[in-house]
C-alpha positions as CSV (number, residue, x, y, z in Angstrom):
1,X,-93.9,-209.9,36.8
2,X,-96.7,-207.4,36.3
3,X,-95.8,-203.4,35.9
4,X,-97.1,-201.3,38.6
5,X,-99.3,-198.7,37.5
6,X,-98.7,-195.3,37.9
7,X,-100.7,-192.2,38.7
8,X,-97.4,-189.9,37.4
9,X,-98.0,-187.9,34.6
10,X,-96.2,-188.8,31.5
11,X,-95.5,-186.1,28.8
12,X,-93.7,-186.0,25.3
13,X,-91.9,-183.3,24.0
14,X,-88.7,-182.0,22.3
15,X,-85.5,-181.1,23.8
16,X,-84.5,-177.5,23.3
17,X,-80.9,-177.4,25.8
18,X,-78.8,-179.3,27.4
19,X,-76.5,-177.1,28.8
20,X,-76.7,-178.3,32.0
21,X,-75.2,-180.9,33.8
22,X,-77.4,-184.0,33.9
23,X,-80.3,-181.7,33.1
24,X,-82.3,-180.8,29.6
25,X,-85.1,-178.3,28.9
26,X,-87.8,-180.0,27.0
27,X,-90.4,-178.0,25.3
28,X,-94.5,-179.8,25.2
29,X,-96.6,-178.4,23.0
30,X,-100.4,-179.0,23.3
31,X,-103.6,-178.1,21.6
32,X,-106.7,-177.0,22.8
33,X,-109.8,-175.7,21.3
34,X,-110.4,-171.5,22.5
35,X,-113.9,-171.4,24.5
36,X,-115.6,-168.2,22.8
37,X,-113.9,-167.8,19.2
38,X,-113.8,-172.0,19.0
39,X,-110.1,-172.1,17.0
40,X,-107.9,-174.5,17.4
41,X,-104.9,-173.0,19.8
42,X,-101.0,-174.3,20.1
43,X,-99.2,-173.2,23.4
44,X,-96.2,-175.0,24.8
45,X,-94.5,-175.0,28.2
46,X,-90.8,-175.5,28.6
47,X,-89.9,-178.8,31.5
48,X,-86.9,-179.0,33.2
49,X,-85.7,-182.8,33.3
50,X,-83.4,-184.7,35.5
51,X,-81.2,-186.9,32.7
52,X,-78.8,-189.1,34.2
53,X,-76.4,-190.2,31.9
54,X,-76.6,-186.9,29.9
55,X,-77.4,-189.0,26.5
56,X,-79.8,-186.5,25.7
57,X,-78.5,-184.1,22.9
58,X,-80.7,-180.7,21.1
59,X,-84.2,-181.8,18.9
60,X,-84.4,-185.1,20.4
61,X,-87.8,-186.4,21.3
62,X,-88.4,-188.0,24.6
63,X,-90.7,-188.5,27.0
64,X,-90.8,-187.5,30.9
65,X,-92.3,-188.3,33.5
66,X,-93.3,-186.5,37.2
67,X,-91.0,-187.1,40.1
68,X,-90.1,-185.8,43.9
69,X,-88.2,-182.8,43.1
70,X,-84.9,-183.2,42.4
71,X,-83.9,-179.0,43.0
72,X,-85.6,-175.8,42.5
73,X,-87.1,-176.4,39.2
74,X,-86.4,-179.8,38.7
75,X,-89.6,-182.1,38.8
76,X,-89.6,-184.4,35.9
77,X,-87.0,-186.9,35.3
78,X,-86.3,-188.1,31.4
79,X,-87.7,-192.0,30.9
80,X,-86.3,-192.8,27.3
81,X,-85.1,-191.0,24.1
82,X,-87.9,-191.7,21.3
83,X,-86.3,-190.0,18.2
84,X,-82.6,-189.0,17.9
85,X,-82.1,-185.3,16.0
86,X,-80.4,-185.4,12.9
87,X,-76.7,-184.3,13.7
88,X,-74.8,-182.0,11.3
């Protein structure tokens, strides 16, 4: 079987809570290059993910990916876990 393809966005970044139920707040960060002063800029935004199985735990890495909205804020739901976080 052949895998559909997708016109979802896909996005990587790090998981900074998981405080809620079923639901982690992953920061992507991003460069871009400033139009007038031409410096390479980092900004991130902070995603709020659906995770099912709440495996998810603080300074993982995963990747998301667009969905229907799931409740206010929710839009992106976690796909898989691509670095675990060093526990202490």
């Amino acid at each position: 079987m052949s895998e559909v393809k997708s016109n979802k966005r896909k996005l990587e970044g790090v998981v900074v809570s998981n405080k809620g139920n079923k639901t982690v707040v992953v920061s992507v960060e991003r460069t871009f290059l400033h139009t007038r002063y031409r410096k390479t800029v980092r900004s991130h935004k902070k995603y709020m993910a659906h995770d099912e199985t709440n495996d998810c735990n603080i300074g993982d890495t995963v990747r998301i990916i667009e969905s229907t909205p799931i409740s206010r804020r929710k839009r992106w739901m976690m796909i898989d876990i691509i670095t675990r976080a060093d526990q202490l």
